[in-house]
N, C-alpha and C positions, 0 to 999 in steps of 0.2 A: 468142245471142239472135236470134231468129227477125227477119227485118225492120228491122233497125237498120243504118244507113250510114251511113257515118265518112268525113267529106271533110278535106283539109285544106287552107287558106284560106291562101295564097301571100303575097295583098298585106298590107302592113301598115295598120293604122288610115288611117294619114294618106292612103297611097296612095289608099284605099277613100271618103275624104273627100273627096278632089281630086274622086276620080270622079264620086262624089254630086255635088258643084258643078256639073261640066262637061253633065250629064245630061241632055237637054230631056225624055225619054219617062219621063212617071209610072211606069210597069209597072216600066220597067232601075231608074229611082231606089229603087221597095219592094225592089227585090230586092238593092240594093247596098247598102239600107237592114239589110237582116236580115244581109248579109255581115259588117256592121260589127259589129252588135249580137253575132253569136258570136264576133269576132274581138276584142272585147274583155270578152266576158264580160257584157255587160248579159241574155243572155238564154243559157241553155243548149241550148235546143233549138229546133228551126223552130216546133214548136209554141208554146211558150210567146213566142216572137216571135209567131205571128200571134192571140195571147192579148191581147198587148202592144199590136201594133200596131191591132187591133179595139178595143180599149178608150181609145186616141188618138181615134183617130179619132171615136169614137164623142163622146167629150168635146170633140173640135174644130167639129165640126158641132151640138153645144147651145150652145157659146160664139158661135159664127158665128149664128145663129139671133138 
């Protein structure tokens, strides 16, 4: 299949949590954020993470509202 790339994702959940914590810059946290989500299977692909996380958001920002 034309376009499709296969990474595979080293640290473990927890490691990837640690990270998330330690993280001050927004941008590093989404993107450690979607590392976690295919390393445990919440989301199969990048896109349906940025499906995922557009739809958080989008509900975080009516609640905050």
């Amino acid at each position: 299949m034309s376009g499709v790339v296969r990474i595979e994702i080293v640290e473990t959940p927890e490691e990837l949590k640690d990270l998330m914590r330690q993280e001050k810059d927004a941008v590093r946290h989404e993107k450690l954020l979607v590392l976690y989500w295919l390393k445990t299977q919440m989301v199969d692909s990048v896109l349906s993470a940025a499906v995922r996380r557009r739809s958080t958001s989008y509900h975080n920002t009516k609640m905050a509202v």
